[in-house]
C-alpha positions as CSV (number, residue, x, y, z in Angstrom):
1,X,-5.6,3.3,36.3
2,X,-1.9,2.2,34.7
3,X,-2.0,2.5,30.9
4,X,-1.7,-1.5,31.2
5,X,-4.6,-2.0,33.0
6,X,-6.5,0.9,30.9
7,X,-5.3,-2.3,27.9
8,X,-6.5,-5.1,29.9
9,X,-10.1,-3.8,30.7
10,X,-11.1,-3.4,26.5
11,X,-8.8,-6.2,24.8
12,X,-11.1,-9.4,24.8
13,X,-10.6,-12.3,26.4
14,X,-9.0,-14.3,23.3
15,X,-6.2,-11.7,23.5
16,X,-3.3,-13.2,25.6
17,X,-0.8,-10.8,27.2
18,X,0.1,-13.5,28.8
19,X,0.8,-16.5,27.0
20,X,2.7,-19.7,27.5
21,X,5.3,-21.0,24.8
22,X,8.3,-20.3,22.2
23,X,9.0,-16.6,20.5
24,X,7.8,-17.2,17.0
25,X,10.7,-15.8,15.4
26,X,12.1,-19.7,15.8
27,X,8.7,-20.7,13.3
28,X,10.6,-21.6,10.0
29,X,8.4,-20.8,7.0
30,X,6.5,-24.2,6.6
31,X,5.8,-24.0,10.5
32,X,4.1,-20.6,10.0
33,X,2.4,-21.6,7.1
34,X,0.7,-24.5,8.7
35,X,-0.6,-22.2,11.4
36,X,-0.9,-19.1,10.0
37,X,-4.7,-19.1,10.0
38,X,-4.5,-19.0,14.4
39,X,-1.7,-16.1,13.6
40,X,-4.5,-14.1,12.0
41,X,-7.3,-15.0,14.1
42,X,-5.7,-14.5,17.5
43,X,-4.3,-11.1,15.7
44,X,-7.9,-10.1,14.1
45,X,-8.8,-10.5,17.9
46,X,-7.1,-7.5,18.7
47,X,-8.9,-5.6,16.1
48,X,-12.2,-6.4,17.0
49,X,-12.2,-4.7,20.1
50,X,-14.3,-2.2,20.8
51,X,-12.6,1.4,21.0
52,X,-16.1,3.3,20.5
53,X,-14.8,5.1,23.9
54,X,-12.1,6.2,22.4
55,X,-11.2,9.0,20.2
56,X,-8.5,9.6,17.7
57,X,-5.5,8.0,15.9
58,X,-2.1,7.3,17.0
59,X,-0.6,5.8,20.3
60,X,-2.3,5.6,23.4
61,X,-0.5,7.4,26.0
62,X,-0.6,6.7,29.9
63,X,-4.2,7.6,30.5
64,X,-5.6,5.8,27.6
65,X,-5.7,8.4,25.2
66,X,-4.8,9.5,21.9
67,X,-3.4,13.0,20.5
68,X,-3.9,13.0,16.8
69,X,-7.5,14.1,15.6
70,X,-7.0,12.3,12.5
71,X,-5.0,9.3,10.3
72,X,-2.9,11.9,8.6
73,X,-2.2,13.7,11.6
74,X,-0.8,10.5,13.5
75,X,1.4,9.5,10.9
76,X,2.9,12.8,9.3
77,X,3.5,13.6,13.7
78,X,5.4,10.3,14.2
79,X,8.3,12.1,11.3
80,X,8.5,15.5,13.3
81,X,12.1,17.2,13.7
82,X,10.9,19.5,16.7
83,X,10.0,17.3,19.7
84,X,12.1,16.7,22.6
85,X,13.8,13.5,22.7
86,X,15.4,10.5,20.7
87,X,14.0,12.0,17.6
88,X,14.8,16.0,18.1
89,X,16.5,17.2,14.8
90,X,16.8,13.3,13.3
91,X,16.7,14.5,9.6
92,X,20.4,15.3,10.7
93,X,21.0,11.8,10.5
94,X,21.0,11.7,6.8
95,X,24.4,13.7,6.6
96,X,25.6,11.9,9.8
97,X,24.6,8.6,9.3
98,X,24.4,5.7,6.3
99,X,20.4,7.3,6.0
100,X,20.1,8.0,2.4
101,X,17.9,11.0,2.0
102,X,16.5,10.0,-1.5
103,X,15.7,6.6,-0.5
104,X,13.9,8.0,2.7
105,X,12.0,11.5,0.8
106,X,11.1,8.9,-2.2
107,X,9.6,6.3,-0.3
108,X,8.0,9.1,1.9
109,X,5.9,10.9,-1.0
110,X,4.7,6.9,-1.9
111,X,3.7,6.6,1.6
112,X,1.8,10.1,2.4
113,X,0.3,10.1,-1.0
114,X,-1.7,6.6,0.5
115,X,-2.3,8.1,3.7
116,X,-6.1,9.0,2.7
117,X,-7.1,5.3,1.9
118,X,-6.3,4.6,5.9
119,X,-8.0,7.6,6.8
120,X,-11.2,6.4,9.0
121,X,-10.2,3.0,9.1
122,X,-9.7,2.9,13.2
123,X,-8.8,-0.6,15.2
124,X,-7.3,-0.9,18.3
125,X,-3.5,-2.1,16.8
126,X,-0.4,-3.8,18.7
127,X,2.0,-1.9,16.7
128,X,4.8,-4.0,17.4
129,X,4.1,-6.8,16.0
130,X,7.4,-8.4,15.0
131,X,8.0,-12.1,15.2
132,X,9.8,-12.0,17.8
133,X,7.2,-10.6,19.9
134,X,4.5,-13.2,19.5
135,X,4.3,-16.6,21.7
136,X,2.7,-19.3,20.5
137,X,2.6,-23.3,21.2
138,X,2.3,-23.8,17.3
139,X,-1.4,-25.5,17.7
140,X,-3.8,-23.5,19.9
141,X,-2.0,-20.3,21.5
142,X,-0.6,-16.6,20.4
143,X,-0.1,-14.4,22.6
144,X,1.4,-10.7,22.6
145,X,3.3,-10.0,25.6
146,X,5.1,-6.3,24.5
147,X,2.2,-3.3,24.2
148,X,4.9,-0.8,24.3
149,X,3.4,0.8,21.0
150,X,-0.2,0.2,21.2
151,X,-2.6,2.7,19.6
152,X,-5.4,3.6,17.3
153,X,-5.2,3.1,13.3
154,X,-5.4,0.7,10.3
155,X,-5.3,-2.8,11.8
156,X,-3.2,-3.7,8.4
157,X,-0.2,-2.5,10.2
158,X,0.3,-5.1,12.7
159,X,0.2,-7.4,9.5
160,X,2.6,-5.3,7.6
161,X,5.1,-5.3,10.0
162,X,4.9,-9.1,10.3
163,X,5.7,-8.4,6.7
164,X,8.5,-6.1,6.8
165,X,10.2,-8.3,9.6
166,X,10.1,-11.8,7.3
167,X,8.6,-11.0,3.6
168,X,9.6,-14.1,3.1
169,X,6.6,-15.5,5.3
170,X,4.3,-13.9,2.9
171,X,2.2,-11.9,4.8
172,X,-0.2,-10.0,2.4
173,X,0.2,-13.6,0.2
174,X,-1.8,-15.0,2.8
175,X,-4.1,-12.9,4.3
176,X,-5.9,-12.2,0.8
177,X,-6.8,-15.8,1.0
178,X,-7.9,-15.5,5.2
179,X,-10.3,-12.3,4.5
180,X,-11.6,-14.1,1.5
181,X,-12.7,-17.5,3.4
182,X,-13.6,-15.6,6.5
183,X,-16.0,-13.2,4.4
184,X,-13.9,-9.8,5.7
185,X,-13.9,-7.3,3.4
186,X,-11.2,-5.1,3.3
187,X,-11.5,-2.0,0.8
188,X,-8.6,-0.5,-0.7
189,X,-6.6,-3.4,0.8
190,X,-3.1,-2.6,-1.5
191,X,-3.1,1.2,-1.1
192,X,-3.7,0.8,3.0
193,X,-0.8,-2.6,2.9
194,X,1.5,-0.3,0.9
195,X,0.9,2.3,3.3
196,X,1.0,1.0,6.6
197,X,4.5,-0.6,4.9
198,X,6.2,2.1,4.2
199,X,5.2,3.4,7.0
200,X,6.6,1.0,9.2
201,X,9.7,0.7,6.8
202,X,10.5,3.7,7.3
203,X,10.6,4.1,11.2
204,X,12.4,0.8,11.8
205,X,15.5,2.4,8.9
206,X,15.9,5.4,10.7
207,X,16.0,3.2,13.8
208,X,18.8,1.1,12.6
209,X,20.1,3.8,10.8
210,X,20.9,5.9,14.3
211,X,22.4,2.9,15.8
212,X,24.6,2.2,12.7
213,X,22.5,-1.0,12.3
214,X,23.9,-1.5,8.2
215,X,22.6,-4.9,7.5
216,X,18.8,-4.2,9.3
217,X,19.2,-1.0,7.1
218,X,19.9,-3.1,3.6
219,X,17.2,-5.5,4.9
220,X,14.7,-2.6,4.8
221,X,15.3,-1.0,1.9
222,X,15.0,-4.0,0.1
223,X,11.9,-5.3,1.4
224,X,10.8,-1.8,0.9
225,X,11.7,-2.0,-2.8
226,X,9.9,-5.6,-3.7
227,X,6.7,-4.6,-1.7
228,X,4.9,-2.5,-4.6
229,X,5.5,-5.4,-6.9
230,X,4.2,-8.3,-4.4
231,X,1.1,-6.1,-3.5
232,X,0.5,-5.2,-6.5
233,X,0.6,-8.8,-8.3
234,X,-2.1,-9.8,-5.7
């Protein structure tokens, strides 16, 4: 069985892989405020899955399974120097690209010193969820074509890359707000958001970094930069 079809047969039925629509990234603000709520339902579908078949953190590979025993694991593994491909050697990058090693190693310690807040916490997670990858009709539908990345972890990092792609959308502004009127109870909600941010904020720099993406790069850094504050004024 394809790793697509491995997808299909344990995502529900409200998840579309499917959907009809526009890409979201068109939504201005206001738009995505006045829907937001079917954002994070159709979204929360995803995490409510049931994965109890599955072991492990980290991405699901071609037969449906994961390789990291634990949260730690799966995120210190996605920064390793010593596998084949793209990422063989990247820390090269910082003398041969605009990567700035102190921005990257400072934000790194702030990252790995939350890790054990999102230990445990495993969902079945999209982990690509930029706007530009949703479809929606604004009203009734949102749907997630692109499971390129799709794995095991802390469902808050579908929502903190919504965040890192538009923070002025105000991602974690909202979804206190959500949990609260939907009685979900998130523990240790800013240390696993912070996390699962710089996280994310971190692969997508050294992304743009190595394609000598500056203005993706600024972007970054300074959404990376605000996001204590925001989450922390919550």
């Amino acid at each position: 069985m394809s790793r697509d079809n491995i997808l299909k047969s344990f995502l529900s039925e409200k998840v579309d892989m499917t959907p009809k629509g526009y890409v979201a990234d068109g939504l201005t603000p206001g738009q995505f405020w006045d829907c937001h709520e079917l954002f994070f339902d159709k979204i929360s579908a995803i995490h409510d899955c049931d994965i109890s078949h599955i072991e492990g953190y980290g991405q699901l590979n071609e037969q449906g399974k994961t390789e990291h025993k634990s949260s730690r694991e799966s995120i210190v593994d996605s920064f390793a120097e010593d596998k084949e491909g793209y990422w063989y050697n990247w820390r090269e990058m910082f003398s041969t690209t605009l990567l700035e090693r102190e921005f990257f190693e400072r934000y790194y310690k702030e990252m790995e010193s939350r890790i054990s807040y999102c230990e445990g916490h495993r969902y079945l997670v999209n982990d690509f969820m930029y706007f530009e990858n949703m479809i929606t009709d604004g009203h009734s539908t949102v749907g997630f074509p692109d499971w390129t990345f799709a794995g095991i972890g802390d469902f808050l990092v579908d929502f903190a890359i919504m965040d890192l792609n538009k923070p002025y959308m105000n991602i974690p502004e909202l979804l206190i707000p959500y949990f609260a009127k939907k009685g979900i109870h998130v523990p240790d909600f800013k240390e696993r958001f912070l996390c699962m941010g710089y996280l994310k904020g971190l692969h997508g720099l050294r992304w743009h970094a190595s394609i000598e993406d500056e203005v993706s790069c600024t972007s970054i850094m300074k959404s990376m930069s605000e996001l204590k504050d925001r989450i922390y004024a919550l």
